[in-house]
Backbone atoms as SQL, in Angstrom:
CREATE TABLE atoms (id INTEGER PRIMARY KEY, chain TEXT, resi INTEGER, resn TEXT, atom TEXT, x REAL, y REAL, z REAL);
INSERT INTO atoms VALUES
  (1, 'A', 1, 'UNK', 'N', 197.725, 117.906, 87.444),
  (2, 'A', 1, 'UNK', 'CA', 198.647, 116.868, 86.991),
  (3, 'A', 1, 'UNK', 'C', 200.096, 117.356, 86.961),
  (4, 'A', 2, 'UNK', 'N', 201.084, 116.471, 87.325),
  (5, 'A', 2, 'UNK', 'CA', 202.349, 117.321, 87.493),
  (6, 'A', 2, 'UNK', 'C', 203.220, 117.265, 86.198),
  (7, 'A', 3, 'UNK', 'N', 202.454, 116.499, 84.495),
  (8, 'A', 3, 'UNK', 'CA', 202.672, 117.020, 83.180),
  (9, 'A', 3, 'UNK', 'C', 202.265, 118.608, 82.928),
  (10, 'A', 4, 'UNK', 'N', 201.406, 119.150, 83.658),
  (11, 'A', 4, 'UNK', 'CA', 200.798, 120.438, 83.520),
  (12, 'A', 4, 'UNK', 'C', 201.520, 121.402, 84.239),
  (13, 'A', 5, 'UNK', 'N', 201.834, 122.604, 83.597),
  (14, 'A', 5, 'UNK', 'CA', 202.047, 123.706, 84.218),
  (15, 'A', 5, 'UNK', 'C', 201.526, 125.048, 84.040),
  (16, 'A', 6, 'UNK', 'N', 201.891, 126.262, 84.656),
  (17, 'A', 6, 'UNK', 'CA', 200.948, 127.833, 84.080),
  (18, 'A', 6, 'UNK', 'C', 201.901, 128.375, 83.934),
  (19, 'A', 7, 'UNK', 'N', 201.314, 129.684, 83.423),
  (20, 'A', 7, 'UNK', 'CA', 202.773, 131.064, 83.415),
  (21, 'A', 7, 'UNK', 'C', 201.349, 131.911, 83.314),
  (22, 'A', 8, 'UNK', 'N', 200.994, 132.770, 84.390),
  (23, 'A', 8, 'UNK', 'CA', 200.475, 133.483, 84.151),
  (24, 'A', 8, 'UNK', 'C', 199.861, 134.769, 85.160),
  (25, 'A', 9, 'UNK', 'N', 199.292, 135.230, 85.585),
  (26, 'A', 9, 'UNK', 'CA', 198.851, 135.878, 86.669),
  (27, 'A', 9, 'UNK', 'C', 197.080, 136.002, 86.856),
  (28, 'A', 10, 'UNK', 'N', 197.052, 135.818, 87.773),
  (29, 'A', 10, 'UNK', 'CA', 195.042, 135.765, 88.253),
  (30, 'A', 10, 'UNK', 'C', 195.084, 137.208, 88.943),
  (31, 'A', 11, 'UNK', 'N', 194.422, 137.633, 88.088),
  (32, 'A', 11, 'UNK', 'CA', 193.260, 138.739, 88.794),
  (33, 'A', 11, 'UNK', 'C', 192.560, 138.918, 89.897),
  (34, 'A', 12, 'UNK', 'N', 191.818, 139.684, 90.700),
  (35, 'A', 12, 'UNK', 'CA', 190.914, 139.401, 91.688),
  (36, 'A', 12, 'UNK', 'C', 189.715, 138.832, 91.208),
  (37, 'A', 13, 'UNK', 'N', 189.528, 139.293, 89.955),
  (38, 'A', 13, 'UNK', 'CA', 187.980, 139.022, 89.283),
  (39, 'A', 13, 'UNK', 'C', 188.525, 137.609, 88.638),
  (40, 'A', 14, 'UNK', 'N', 189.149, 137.126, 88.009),
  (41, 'A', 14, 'UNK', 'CA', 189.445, 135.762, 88.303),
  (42, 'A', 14, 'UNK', 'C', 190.395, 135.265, 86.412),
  (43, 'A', 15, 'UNK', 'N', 190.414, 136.725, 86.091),
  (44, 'A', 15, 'UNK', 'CA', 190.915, 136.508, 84.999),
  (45, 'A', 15, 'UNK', 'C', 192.283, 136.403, 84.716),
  (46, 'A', 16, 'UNK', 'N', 192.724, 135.282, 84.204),
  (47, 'A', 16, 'UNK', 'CA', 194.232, 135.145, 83.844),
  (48, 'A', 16, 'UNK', 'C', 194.583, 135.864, 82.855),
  (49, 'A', 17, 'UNK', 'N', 195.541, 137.153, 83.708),
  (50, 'A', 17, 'UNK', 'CA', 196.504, 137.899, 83.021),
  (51, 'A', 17, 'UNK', 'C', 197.919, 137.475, 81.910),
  (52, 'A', 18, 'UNK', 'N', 198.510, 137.976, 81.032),
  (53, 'A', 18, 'UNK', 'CA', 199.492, 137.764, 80.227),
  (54, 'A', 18, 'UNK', 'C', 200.447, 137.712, 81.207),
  (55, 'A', 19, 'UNK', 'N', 201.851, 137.585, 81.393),
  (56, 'A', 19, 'UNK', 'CA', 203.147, 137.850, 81.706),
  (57, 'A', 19, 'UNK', 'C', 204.314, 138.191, 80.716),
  (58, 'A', 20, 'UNK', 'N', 204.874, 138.760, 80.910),
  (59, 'A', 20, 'UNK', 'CA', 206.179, 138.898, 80.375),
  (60, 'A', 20, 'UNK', 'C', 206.744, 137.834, 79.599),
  (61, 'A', 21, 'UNK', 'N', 208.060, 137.765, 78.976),
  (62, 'A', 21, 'UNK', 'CA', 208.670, 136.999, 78.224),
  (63, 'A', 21, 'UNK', 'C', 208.083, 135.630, 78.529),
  (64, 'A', 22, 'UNK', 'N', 207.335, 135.466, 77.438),
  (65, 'A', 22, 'UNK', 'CA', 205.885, 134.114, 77.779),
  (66, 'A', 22, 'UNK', 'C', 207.078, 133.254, 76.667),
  (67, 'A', 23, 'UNK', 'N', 207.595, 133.448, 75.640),
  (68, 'A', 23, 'UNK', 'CA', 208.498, 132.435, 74.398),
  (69, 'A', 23, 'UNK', 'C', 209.473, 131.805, 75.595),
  (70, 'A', 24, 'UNK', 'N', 209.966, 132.573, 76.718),
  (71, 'A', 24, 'UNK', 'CA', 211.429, 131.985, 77.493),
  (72, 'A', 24, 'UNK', 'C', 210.971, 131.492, 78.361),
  (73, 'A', 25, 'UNK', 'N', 209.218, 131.545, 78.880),
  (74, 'A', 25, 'UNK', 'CA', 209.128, 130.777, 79.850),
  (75, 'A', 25, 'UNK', 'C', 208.234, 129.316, 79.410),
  (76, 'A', 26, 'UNK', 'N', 207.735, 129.219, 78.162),
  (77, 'A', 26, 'UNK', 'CA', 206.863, 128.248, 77.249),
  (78, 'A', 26, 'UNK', 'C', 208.636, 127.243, 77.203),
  (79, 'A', 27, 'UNK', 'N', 210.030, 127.586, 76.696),
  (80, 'A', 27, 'UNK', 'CA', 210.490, 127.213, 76.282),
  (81, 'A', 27, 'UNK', 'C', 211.470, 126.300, 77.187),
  (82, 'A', 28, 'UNK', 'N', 211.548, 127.265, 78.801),
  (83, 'A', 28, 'UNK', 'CA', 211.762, 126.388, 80.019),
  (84, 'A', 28, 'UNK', 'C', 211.041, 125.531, 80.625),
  (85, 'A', 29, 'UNK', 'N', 209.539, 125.700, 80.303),
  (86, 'A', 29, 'UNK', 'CA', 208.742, 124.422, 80.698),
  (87, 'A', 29, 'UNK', 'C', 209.193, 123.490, 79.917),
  (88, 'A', 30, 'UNK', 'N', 209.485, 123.812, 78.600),
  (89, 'A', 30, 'UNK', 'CA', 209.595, 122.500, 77.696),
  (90, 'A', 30, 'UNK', 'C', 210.819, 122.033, 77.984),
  (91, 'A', 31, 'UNK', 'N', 211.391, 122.354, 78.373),
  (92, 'A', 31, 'UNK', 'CA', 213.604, 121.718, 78.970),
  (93, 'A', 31, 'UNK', 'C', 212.709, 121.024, 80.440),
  (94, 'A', 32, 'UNK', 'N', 211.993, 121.843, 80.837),
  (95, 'A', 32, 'UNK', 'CA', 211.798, 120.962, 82.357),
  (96, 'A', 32, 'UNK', 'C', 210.849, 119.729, 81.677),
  (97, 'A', 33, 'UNK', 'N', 210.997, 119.291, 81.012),
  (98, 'A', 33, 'UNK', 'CA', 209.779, 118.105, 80.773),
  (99, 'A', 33, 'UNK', 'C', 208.309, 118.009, 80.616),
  (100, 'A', 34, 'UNK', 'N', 207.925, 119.640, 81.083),
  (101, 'A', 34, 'UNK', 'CA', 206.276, 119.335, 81.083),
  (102, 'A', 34, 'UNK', 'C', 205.866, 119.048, 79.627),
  (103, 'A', 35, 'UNK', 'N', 204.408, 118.770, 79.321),
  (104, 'A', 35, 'UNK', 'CA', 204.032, 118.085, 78.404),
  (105, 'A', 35, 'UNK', 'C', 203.095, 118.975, 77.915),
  (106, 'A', 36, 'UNK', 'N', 202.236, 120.071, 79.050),
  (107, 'A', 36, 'UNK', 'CA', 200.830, 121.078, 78.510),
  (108, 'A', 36, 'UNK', 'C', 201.753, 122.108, 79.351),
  (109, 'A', 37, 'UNK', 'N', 201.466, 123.169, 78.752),
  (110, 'A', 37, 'UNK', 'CA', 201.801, 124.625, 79.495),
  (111, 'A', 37, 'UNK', 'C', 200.405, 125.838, 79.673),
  (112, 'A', 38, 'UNK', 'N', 199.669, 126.063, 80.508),
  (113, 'A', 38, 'UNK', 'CA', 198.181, 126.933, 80.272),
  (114, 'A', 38, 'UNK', 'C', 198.758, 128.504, 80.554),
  (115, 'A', 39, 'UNK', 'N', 198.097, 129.089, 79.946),
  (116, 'A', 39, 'UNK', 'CA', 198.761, 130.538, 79.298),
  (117, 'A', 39, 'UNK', 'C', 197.649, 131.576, 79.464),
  (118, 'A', 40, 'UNK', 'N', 197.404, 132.527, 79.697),
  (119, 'A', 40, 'UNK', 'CA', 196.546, 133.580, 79.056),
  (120, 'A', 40, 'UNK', 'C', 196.084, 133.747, 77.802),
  (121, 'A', 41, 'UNK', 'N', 194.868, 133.660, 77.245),
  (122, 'A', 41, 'UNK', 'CA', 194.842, 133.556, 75.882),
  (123, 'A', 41, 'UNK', 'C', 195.027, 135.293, 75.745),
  (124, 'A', 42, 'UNK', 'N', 195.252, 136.182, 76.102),
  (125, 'A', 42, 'UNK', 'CA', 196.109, 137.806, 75.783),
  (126, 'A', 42, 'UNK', 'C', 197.375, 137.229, 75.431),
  (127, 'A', 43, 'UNK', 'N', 198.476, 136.373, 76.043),
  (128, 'A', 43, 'UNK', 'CA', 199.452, 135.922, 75.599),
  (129, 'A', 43, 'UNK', 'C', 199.350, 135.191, 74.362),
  (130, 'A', 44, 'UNK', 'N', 198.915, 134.289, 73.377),
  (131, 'A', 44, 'UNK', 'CA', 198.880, 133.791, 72.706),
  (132, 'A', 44, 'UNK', 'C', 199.634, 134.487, 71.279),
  (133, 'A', 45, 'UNK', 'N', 199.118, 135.726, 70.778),
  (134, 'A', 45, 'UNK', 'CA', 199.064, 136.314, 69.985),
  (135, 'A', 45, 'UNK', 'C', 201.028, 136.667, 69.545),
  (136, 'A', 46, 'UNK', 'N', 201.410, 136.663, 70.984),
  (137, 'A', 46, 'UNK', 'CA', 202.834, 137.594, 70.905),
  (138, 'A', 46, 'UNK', 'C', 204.044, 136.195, 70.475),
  (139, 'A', 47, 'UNK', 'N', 203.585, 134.833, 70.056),
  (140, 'A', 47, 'UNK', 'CA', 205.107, 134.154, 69.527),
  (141, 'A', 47, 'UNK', 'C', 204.356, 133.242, 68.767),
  (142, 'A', 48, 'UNK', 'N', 205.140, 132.510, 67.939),
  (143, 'A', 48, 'UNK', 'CA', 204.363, 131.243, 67.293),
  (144, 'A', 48, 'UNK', 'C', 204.491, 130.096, 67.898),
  (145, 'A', 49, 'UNK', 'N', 203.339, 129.322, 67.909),
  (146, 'A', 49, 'UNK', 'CA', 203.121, 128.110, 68.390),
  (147, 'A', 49, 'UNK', 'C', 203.599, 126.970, 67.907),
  (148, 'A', 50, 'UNK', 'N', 203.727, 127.140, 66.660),
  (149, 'A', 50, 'UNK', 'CA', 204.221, 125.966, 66.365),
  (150, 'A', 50, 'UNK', 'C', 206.033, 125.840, 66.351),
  (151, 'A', 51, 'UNK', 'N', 206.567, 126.936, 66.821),
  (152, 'A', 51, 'UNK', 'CA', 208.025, 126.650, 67.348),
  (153, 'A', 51, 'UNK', 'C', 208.339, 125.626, 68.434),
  (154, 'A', 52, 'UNK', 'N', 207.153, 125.517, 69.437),
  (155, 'A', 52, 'UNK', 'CA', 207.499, 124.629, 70.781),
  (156, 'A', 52, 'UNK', 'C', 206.882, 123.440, 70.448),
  (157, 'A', 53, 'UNK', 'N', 207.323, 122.295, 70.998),
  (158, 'A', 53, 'UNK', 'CA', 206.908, 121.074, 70.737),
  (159, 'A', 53, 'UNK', 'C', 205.856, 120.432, 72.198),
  (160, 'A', 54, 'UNK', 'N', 206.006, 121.773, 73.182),
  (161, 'A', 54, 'UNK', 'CA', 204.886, 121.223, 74.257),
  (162, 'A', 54, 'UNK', 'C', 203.532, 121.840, 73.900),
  (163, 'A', 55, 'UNK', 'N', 202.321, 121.495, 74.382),
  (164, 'A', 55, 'UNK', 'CA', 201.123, 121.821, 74.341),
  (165, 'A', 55, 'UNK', 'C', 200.583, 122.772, 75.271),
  (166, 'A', 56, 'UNK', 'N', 200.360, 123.975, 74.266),
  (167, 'A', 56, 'UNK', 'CA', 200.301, 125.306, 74.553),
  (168, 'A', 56, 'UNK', 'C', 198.498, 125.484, 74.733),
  (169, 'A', 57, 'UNK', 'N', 198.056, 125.340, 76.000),
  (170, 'A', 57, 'UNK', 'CA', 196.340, 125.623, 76.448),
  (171, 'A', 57, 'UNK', 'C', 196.731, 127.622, 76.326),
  (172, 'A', 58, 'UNK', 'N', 195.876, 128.223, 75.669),
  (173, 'A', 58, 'UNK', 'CA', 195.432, 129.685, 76.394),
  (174, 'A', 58, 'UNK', 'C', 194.143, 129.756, 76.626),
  (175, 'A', 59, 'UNK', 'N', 194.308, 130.426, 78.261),
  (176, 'A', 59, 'UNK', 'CA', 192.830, 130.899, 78.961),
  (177, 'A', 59, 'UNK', 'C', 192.408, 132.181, 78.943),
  (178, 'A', 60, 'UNK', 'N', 190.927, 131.890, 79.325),
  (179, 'A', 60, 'UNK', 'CA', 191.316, 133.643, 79.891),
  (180, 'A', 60, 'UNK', 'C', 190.855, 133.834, 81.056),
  (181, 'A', 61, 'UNK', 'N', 189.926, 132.400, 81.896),
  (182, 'A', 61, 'UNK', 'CA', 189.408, 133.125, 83.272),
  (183, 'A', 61, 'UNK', 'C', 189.911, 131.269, 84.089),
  (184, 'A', 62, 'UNK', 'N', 190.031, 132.024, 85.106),
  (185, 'A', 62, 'UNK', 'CA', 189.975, 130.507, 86.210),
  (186, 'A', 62, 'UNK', 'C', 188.796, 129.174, 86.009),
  (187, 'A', 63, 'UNK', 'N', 187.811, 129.815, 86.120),
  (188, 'A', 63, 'UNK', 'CA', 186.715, 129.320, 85.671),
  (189, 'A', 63, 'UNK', 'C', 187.067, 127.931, 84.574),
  (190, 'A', 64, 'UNK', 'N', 187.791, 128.549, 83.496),
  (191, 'A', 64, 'UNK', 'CA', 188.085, 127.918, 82.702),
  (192, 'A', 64, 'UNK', 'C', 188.982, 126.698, 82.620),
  (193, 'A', 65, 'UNK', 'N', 190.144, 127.226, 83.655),
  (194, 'A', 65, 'UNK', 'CA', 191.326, 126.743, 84.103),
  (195, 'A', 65, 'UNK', 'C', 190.202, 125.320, 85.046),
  (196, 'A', 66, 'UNK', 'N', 189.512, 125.617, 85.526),
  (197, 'A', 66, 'UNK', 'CA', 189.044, 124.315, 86.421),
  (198, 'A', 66, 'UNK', 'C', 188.604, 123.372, 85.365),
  (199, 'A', 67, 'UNK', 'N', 187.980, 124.095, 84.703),
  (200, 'A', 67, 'UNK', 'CA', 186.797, 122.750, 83.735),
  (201, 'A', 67, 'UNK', 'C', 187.600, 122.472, 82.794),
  (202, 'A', 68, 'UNK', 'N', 189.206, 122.746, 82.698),
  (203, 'A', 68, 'UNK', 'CA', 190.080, 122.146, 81.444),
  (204, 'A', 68, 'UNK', 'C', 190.595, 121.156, 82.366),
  (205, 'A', 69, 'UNK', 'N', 190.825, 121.705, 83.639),
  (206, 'A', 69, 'UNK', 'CA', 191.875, 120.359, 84.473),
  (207, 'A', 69, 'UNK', 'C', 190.846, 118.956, 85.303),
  (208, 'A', 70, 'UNK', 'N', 189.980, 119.467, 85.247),
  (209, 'A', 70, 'UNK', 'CA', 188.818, 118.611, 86.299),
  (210, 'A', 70, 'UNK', 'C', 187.225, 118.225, 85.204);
């Protein structure tokens, strides 16, 4: 859906990795309009959630990423 976006990195084995400054990039999805942002759930831990007003999904495998979007 083009409300949805990621920040994150896939593995070979299929697991979504953390990234870097995850607060500045949660906080540019939210200026760009998106509405859900899907994350690494390893990222979760490092800012608070309830600062952003978009909807913060954390994953941890692709797998997952399909059966949240489909």
């Amino acid at each position: 859906p083009q409300s949805v976006c990621f920040a994150g990195e896939v593995g070979l084995n299929g697991e979504i990795r953390a990234v870097n400054r995850m607060e500045q990039r949660i906080s540019e999805a939210e200026k760009l309009g998106f509405e859900k942002i899907i994350i690494s759930k390893f990222s979760q831990k490092s800012f608070d959630k309830n600062k952003f007003k978009i909807e913060i999904v954390a994953l941890g495998k692709v797998e997952e990423l399909y059966k949240y979007l489909f």
